[in-house]
C-alpha positions in Angstrom: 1.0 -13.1 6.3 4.0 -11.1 4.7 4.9 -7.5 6.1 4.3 -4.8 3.3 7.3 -1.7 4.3 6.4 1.4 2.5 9.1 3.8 1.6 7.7 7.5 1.4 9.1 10.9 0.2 9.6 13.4 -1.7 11.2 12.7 -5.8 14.9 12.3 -5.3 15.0 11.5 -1.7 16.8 8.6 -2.5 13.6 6.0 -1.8 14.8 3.9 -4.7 18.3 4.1 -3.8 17.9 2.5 -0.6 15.0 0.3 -1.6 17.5 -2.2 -4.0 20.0 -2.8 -1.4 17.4 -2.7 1.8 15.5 -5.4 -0.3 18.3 -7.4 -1.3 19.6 -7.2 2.8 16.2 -8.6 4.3 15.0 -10.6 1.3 12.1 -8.6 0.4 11.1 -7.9 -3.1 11.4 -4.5 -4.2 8.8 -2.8 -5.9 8.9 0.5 -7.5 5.7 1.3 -9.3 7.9 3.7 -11.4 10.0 1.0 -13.0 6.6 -1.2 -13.6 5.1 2.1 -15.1 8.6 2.7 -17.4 8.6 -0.5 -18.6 4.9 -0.3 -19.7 6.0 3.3 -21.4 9.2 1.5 -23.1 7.2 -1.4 -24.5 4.7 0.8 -25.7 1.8 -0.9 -24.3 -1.6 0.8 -24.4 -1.3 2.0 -20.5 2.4 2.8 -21.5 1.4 4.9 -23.8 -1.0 6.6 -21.3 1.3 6.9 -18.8 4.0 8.4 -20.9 1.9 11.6 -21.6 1.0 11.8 -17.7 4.7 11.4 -16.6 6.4 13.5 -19.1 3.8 16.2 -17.5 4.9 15.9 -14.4 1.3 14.1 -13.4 0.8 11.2 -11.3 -1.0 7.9 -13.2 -4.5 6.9 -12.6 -5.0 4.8 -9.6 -6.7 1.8 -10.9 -3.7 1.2 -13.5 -1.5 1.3 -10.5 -3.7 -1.0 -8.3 -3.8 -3.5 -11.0 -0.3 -3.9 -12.0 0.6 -3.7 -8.1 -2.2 -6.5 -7.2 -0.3 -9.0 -10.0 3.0 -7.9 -8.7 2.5 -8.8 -4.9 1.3 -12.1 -6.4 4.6 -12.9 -7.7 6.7 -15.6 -6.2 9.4 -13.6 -5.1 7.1 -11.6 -2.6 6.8 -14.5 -0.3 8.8 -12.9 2.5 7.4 -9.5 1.9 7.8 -6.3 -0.2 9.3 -3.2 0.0 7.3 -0.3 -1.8 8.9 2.3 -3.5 6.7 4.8 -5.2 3.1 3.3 -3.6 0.7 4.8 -2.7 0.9 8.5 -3.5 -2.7 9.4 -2.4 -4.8 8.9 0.6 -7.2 7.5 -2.4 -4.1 4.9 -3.2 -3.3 3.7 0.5 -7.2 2.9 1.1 -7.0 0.6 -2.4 -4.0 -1.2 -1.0 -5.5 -1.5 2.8 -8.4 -3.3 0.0 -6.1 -6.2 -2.2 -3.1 -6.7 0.9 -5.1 -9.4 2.5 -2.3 -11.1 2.3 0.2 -8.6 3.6 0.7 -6.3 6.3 1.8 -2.8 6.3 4.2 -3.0 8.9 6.5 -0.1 8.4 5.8 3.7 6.5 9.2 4.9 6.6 9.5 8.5 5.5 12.3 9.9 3.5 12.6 13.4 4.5 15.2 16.2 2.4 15.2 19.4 1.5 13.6 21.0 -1.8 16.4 22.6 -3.2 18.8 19.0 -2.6 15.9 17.5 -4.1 15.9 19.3 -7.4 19.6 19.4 -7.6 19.8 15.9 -7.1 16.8 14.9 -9.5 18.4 17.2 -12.4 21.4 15.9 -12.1 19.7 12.5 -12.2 18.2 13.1 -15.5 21.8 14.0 -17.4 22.5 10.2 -16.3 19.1 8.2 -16.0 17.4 9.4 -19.3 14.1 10.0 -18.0 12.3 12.1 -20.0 10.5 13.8 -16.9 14.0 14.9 -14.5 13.4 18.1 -16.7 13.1 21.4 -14.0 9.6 22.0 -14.8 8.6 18.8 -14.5 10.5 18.3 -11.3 8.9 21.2 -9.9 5.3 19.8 -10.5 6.3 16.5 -9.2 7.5 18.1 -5.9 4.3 19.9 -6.0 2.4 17.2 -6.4 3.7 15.4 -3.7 3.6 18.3 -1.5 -0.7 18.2 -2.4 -1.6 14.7 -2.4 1.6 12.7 -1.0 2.3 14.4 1.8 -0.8 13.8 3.9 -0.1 9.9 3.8 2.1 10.7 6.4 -0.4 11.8 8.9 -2.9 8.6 7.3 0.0 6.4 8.4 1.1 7.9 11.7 -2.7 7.3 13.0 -1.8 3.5 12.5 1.7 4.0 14.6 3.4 2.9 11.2 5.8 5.9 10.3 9.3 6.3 11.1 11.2 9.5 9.5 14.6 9.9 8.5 17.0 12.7 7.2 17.3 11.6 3.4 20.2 13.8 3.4 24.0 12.6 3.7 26.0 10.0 2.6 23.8 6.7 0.7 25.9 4.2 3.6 24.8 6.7 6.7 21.5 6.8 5.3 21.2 2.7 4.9 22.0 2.3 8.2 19.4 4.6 9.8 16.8 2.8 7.6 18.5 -1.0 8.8 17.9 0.2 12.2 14.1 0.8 11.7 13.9 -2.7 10.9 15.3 -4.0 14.3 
């Protein structure tokens, strides 16, 4: 059985950041949902196209489109040794789906990415001068933070009930906050 680590916070708290170079460290695929949702949006597929109109809204995807690409993914070679999951699940809704196809894995880690509101829209806007997203716009950015606020949020609780979370200060420098997540792994 391969451990499952989910990496949980707020837009801009630096989840994907960390997620590459935590991944590449313990040999774990990284999965962002985002980036499997982008590249659906930049190929124009059918559920890109869906998911374009939802995203550039500031609104989070249906469920079932997520499950599905995220069942194939976690079937992929490269998740042998585990996954790290960046962007998944965002919903109470979402986490009982995955308790559902991870047979084969085990959640063994929620760790929570925790940062102010203010850093976070700073840090997302200035993001979108670089990344090209079309939804790091200030409006969208503030739906998105309250939309994690609403349905994101209360993972937190789902997961502590299972002894799963660990928190950390997303703020600081990228290095400092590495190593507090390396050490959740010990």
């Amino acid at each position: 059985m391969s451990n499952l680590v989910i990496f949980l916070g707020p837009p801009g708290a630096g989840k994907g950041t960390q997620a590459v170079t935590i991944a590449k460290e313990k040999n774990l695929a990284h999965i962002s949902t985002g980036d499997m949702l982008r590249e659906h949006v930049s190929n124009e597929t059918e559920l890109g196209k869906i998911a374009k109109t939802l995203l550039d809204e500031g609104k989070l995807v249906p469920d079932s489109l997520v499950i599905e690409m995220l069942q194939e993914r976690l079937l992929s070679n490269d998740c042998v040794n585990g996954a790290i999951l960046d962007g998944f699940p965002r919903t109470i809704a979402q986490a009982e789906s995955l308790d559902k196809i991870s047979e084969e894995f085990k959640i063994s880690k929620v760790i929570v990415f925790e940062a102010d509101r203010d850093e976070l829209i700073k840090r997302i806007l200035n993001r979108g001068e670089t990344s090209g997203r079309s939804d790091d716009t200030e409006e969208s950015v503030s739906v998105r933070l309250e939309v994690y606020e609403n349905d994101t949020a209360p993972l937190i609780e789902y997961y502590e009930q299972r002894n799963l979370v660990s928190k950390i200060n997303a703020v600081g420098e990228v290095e400092n906050i590495y190593n507090l997540i390396l050490k959740e792994f010990e």
